[in-house]
C-alpha positions as CSV (number, residue, x, y, z in Angstrom):
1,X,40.2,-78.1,107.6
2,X,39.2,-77.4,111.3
3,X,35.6,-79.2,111.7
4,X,33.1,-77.5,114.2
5,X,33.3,-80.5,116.5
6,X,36.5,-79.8,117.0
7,X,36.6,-76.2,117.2
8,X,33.5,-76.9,119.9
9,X,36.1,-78.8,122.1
10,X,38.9,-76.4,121.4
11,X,36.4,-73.6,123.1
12,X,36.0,-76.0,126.0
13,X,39.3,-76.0,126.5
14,X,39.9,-72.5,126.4
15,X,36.8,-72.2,128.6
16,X,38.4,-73.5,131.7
17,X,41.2,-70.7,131.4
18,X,40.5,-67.8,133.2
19,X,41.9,-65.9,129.6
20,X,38.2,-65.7,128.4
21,X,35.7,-64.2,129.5
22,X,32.8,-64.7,127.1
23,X,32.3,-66.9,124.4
24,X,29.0,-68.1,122.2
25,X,31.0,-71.3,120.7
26,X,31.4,-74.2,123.6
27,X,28.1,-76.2,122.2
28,X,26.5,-75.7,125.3
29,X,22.4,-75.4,125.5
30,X,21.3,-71.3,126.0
31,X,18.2,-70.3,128.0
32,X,17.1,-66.4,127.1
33,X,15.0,-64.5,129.8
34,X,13.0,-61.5,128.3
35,X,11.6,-59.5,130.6
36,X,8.2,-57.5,129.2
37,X,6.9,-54.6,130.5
38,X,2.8,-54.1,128.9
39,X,0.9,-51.1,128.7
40,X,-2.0,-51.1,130.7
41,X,-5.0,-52.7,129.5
42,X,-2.9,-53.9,126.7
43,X,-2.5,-58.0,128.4
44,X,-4.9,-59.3,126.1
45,X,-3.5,-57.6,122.8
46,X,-0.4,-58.9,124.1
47,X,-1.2,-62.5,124.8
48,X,-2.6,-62.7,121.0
49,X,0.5,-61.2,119.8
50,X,2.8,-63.6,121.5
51,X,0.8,-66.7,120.2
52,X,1.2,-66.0,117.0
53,X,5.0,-65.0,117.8
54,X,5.9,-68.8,119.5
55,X,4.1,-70.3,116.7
56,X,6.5,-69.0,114.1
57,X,9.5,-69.3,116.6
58,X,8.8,-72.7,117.2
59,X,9.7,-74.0,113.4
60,X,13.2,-71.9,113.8
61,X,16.4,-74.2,114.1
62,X,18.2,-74.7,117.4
63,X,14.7,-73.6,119.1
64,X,13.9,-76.0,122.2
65,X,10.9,-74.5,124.2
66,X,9.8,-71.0,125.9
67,X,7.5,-70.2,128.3
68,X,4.9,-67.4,128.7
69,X,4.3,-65.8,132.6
70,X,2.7,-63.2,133.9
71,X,3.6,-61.5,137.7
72,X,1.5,-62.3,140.5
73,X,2.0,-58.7,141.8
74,X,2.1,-56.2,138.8
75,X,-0.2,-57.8,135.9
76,X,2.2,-55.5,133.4
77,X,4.7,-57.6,134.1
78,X,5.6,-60.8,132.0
79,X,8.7,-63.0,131.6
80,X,9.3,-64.8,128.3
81,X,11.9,-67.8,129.1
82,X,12.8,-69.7,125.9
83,X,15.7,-72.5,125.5
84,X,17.8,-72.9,122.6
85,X,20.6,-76.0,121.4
86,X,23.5,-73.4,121.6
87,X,23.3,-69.7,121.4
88,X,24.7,-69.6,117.3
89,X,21.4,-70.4,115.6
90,X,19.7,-67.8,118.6
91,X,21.3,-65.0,117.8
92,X,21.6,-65.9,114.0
93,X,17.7,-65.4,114.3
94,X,17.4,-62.6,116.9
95,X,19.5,-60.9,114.5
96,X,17.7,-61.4,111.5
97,X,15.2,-59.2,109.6
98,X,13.2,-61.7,109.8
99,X,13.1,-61.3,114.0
100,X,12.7,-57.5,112.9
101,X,9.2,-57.8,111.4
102,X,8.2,-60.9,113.5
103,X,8.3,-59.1,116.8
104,X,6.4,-56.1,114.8
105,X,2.7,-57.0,116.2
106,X,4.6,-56.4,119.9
107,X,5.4,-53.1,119.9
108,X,2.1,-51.3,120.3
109,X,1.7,-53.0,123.2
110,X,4.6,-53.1,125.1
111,X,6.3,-50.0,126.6
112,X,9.9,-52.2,127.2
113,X,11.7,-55.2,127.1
114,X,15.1,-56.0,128.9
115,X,16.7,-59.2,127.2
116,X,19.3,-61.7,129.4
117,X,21.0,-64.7,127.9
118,X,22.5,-67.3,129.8
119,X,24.8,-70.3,129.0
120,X,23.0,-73.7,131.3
121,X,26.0,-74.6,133.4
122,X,23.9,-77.2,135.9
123,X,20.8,-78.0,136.3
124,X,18.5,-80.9,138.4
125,X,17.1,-83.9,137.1
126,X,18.7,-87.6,136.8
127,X,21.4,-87.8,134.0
128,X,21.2,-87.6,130.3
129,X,22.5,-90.5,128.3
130,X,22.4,-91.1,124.3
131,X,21.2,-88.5,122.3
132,X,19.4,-86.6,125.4
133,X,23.0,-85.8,126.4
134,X,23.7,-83.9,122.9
135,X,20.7,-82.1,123.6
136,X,21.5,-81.7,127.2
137,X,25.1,-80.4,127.2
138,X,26.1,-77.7,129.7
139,X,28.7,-75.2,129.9
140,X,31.7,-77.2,131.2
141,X,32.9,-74.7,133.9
142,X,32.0,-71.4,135.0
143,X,34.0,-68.3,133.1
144,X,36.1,-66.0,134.5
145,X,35.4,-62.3,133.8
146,X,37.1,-59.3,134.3
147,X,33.0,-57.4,135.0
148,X,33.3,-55.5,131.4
149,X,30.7,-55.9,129.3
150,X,31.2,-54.8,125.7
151,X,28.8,-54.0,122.8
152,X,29.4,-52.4,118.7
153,X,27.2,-50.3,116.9
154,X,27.2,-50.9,112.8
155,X,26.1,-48.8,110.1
156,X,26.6,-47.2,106.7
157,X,27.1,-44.0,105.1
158,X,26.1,-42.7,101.8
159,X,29.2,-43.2,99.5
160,X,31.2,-39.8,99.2
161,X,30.1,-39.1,102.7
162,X,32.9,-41.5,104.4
163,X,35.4,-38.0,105.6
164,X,32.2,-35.5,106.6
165,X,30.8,-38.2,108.7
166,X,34.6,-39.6,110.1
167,X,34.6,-36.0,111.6
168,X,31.5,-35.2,112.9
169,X,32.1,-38.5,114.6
170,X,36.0,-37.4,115.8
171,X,34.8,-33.9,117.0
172,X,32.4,-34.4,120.4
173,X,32.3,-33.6,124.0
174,X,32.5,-37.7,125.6
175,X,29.8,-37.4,127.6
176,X,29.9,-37.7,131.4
177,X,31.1,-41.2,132.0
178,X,29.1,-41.9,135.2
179,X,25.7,-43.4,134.4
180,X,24.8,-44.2,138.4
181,X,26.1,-45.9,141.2
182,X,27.0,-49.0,139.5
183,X,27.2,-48.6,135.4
184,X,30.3,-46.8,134.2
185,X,31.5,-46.1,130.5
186,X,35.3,-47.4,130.6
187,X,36.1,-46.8,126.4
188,X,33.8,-46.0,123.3
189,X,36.5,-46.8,119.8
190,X,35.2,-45.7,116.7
191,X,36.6,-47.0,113.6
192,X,35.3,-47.2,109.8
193,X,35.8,-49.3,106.9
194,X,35.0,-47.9,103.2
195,X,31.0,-46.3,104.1
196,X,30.8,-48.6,107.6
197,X,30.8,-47.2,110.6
198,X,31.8,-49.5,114.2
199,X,31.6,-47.7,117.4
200,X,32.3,-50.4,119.8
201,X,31.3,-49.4,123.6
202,X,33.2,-51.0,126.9
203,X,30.7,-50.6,130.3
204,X,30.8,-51.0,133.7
205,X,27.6,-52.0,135.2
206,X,24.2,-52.3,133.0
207,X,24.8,-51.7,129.5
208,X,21.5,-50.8,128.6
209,X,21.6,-47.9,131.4
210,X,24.1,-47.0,129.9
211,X,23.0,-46.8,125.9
212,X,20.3,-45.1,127.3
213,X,22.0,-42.4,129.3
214,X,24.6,-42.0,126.2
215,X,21.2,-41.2,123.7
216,X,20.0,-38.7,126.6
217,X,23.5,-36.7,126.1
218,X,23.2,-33.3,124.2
219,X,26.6,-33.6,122.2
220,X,25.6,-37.2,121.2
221,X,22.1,-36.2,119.8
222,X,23.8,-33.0,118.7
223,X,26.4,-35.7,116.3
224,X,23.8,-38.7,115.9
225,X,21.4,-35.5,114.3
226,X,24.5,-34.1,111.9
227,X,25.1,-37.4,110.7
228,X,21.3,-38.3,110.0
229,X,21.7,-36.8,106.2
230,X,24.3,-39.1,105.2
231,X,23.0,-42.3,106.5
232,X,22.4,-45.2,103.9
233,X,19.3,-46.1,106.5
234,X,17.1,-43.5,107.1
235,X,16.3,-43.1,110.7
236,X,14.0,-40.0,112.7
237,X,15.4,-39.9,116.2
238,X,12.2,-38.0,117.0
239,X,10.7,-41.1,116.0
240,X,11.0,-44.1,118.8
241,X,9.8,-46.4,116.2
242,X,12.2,-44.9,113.8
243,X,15.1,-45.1,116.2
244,X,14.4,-48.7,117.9
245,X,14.2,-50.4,114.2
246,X,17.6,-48.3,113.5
247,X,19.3,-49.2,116.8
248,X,17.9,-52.8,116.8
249,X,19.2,-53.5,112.9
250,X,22.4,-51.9,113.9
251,X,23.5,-53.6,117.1
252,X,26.7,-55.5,116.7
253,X,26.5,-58.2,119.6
254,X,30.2,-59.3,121.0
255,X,30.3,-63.6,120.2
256,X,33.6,-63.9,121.5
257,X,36.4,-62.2,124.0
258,X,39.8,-63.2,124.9
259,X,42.0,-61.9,127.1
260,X,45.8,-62.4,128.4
261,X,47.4,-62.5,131.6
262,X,50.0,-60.1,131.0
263,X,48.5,-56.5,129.8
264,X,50.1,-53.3,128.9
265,X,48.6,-49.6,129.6
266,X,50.5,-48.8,126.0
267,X,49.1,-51.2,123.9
268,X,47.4,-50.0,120.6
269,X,43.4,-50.3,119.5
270,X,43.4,-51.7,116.2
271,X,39.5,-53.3,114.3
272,X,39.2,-55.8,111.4
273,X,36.6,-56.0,109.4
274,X,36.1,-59.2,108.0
275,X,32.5,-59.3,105.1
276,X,31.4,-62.8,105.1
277,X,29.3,-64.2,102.2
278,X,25.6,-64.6,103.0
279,X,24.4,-66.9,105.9
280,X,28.4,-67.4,106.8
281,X,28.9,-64.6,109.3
282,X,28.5,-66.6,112.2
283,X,30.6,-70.0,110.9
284,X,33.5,-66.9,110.2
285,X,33.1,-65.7,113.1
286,X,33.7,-68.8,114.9
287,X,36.8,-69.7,113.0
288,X,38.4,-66.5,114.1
289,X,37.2,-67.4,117.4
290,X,38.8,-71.4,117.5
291,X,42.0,-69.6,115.8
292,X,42.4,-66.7,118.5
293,X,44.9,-68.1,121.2
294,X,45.9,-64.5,122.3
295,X,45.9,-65.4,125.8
296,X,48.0,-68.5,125.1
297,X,51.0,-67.6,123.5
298,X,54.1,-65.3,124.8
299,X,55.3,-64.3,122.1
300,X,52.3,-62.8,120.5
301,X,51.3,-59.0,120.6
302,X,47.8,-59.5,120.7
303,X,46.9,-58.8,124.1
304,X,42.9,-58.5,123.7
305,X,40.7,-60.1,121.2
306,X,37.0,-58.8,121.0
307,X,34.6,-60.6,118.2
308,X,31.3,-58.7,117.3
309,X,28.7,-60.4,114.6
310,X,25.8,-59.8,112.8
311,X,24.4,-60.9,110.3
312,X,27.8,-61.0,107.4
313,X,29.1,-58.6,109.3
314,X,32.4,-59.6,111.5
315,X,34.8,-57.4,113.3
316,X,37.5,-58.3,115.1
317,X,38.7,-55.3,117.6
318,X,42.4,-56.0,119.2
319,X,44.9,-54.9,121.7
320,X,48.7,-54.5,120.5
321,X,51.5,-54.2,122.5
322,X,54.1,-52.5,120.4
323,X,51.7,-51.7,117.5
324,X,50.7,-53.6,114.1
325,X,53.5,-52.6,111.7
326,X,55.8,-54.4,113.7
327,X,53.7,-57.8,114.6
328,X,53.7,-60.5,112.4
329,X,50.5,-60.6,110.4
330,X,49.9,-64.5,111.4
331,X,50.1,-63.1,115.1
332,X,47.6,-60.2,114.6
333,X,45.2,-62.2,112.4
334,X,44.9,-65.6,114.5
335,X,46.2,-67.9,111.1
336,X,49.6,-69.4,111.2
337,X,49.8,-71.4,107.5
338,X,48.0,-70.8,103.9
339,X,45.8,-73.6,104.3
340,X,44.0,-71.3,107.3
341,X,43.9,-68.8,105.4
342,X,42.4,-70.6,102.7
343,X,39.8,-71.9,105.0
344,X,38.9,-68.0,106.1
345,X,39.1,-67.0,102.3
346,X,35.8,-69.8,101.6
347,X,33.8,-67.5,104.2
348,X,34.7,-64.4,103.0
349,X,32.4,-62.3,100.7
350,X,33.4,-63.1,97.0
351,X,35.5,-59.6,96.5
352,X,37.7,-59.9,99.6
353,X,38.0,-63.3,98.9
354,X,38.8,-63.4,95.1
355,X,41.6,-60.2,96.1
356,X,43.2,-62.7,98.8
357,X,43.3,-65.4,96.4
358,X,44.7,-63.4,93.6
359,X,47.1,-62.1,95.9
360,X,49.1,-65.7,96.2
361,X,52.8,-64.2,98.0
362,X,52.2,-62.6,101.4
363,X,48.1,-63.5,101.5
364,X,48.3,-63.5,105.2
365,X,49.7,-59.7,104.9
366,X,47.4,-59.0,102.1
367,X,44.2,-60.6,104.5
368,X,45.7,-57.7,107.4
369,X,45.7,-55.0,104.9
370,X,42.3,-55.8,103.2
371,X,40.6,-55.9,107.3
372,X,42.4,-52.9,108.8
373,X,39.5,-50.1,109.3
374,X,40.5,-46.8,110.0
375,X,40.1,-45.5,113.8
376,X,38.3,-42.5,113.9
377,X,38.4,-41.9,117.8
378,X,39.5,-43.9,120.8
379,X,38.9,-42.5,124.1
380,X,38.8,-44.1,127.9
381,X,37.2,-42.8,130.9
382,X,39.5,-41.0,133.0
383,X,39.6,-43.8,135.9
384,X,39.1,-47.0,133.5
C-alpha cells in the first residue's frame, strides 16, 4: 500500500510537468486571503464576530496563524490572511458543517466575501532546518496552467424524482456565454448518479463573475425554480440566506487536474462517482490523484483528469479519446493490479465497497461500472 509520503513526492514529481495544472496534494504550506466587504456601521459587530471565529479556528488541525486588517482607505474593507500546513485539512474544514454554522455570527454583517487560496512557492527569511523545514515546505516549482478554472455543483433529489429532474436539467437555453471582458463560460457537464446531481462548470476569467452572472440568467432561475420541489435540501432562492447555505453546502471544489500533451477535439465526457466512508473523502481523493498518470502514458485514453471533493463525496470527470467501452478499465480508472483496487475498496463507503469485494473476477470492470454516472447534458461555448 502507497503511503502518503510517498504519494506527496509522487505529486512533486508530477508538479514539475507542465501536464498539471492544479493540484491540493504536494505537502506544501497554503496561505488563504479572504477579502470582506462590512456593512456600514457594522465594524465593531464584526470585529466581535471574528474573535470569537479565530478562537475556534485556532484549535482546528493543519491551522498555522491568520491575521485580521482593516483598509486604510475604505474602513468596510478587511482582509482575513490565515496560513495552513497543506491545503487537505483546509478545505476538509472550509467544507465542513461545522465551517457552515461557525461562520453563522458573520453574515449579518457582512455584505460579501471573495475567498483566494494560494500554494507558498518562496518566501524571505534565512533557511529552515529540522522540523521548521516540515513546517516550512513550499511548492517545489511553479505550475503550468492552461487559464481554465473549473468548479462542480452537488446535490440530491428526492428518490423517484431522479428522470423529472434529469430533464428539466437537459431542457434549457445555455445562457449567454460572455460574462465581461475577461470571464468566459467554455463547458457546463451535467451528469447524475442514483438521486445526485454534478454540474461541473469550466470558466474563463473570474469564476465567481461568472456563478453570479449564470444565477442572474432567466432560463437558469426558470430550471433551478422547477427543480426546487424535488430537492432533498430545501432551499428559497428568494431567500439569500436560503440560497448562500444551499450553494455554500453544495460547492464541489476541484483538488486535483491533469492534463496531456496530446488532446483530441473528439474525445468523450465521461464522471465517476466514487462515495467514500466518513472522514475518508479527501485521503480517496488523493489516491485517485497519486494514481492518475493521464498525462504520462501514450497508450492511455484518458486525456483529461478533473478531481472534485467534498466532504465523502468524490467525482472524477474524464476526457476519452475513442470512448469508454473500448478503454481498458485499469486505463480509465487510474489502478493497474487488485492490490490498488483493494487499497480504493478500504475508502469506499461500505455498499460500494462490499459490491467490489463480492465481485472477486473483473473488480477493476465492476469498480468502472459501479462509478459511471449518467450525463445528462454536455455543452461548450461556441468559441471554447
Amino acid at each position: 500500500m502507497t503511503t502518503t509520503s510517498e504519494r506527496v513526492e509522487g505529486s512533486r514529481a508530477r508538479q514539475a510537468s507542465h501536464h498539471v495544472s492544479q493540484s491540493v496534494f504536494d505537502g506544501s504550506r497554503l496561505r488563504v486571503v479572504l477579502l470582506v466587504d462590512v456593512h456600514d456601521g457594522a465594524q465593531h459587530q464584526f470585529l466581535e464576530a471574528y474573535e470569537q471565529l479565530c478562537n475556534q479556528v485556532a484549535s482546528v488541525p493543519g491551522h498555522v496563524s491568520d491575521q485580521l486588517c482593516q483598509s486604510i482607505e475604505n474602513p468596510s474593507q478587511w482582509l482575513i490572511t490565515s496560513e495552513w500546513e497543506s491545503a487537505p485539512p483546509f478545505l476538509a474544514w472550509v467544507n465542513s458543517e461545522e465551517h457552515v454554522r461557525m461562520v453563522e455570527p458573520l453574515h449579518s454583517c457582512v455584505r460579501d466575501t471573495r475567498s483566494l487560496r494560494f500554494h507558498v512557492v518562496r518566501e524571505t527569511g534565512g533557511p529552515a532546518t529540522g522540523t521548521d523545514q516540515a513546517a516550512r515546505r513550499l511548492q517545489t516549482a511553479p505550475r503550468i496552467g492552461d487559464g481554465v478554472i473549473r468548479h462542480a455543483l452537488t446535490f440530491t433529489v428526492k428518490p423517484g424524482s431522479e428522470e423529472i429532474v434529469a430533464k428539466i436539467l437537459a431542457d434549457y437555453d445555455s445562457p449567454e456565454p460572455k460574462v465581461d471582458d475577461t470571464t468566459r463560460l467554455c463547458r457546463t457537464s451535467l451528469f447524475m448518479h442514483g438521486n445526485r446531481v454534478v454540474r461541473a462548470v469550466e470558466v474563463r476569467g473570474d469564476l465567481l463573475a461568472a456563478l453570479r452572472h449564470v444565477a442572474r440568467q432567466p432560463e437558469v432561475r426558470a430550471v433551478e425554480e422547477a427543480i426546487n420541489p424535488h430537492l432533498e435540501q430545501d432551499r428559497d432562492l428568494g431567500d439569500p440566506e436560503s440560497a448562500r447555505v444551499f450553494f455554500t453546502r453544495a460547492a464541489l471544489p476541484a483538488v486535483h487536474h491533469v492534463m496531456a500533451e496530446r488532446q483530441n477535439p473528439q474525445a468523450e465526457r465521461y464522471a465517476l462517482y466514487y462515495p467514500a466512508r466518513p472522514e475518508r473523502g479527501m485521503q480517496l481523493a488523493e489516491l485517485l490523484a497519486h494514481r492518475d498518470e493521464a498525462a504520462d502514458d501514450p497508450r492511455n485514453p484518458v486525456l483529461r483528469s478533473t478531481i472534485f471533493q467534498r466532504d465523502d463525496v468524490v467525482v472524477r470527470l474524464i476526457d476519452v479519446y475513442g470512448g469508454l467501452e473500448a478503454a481498458d478499465p485499469g486505463h480509465i480508472l487510474g489502478l493497474s493490479d487488485s492490490a490498488q483496487v483493494a487499497e480504493l475498496t478500504t475508502l469506499l463507503d461500505e455498499t460500494a465497497g462490499m459490491d467490489v469485494v463480492a465481485s472477486k473476477d473483473g473488480s477493476l470492470a465492476r469498480v468502472l461500472e459501479l462509478a459511471r454516472m449518467d450525463l445528462v447534458t454536455d455543452r461548450r461555448s461556441p468559441d471554447a
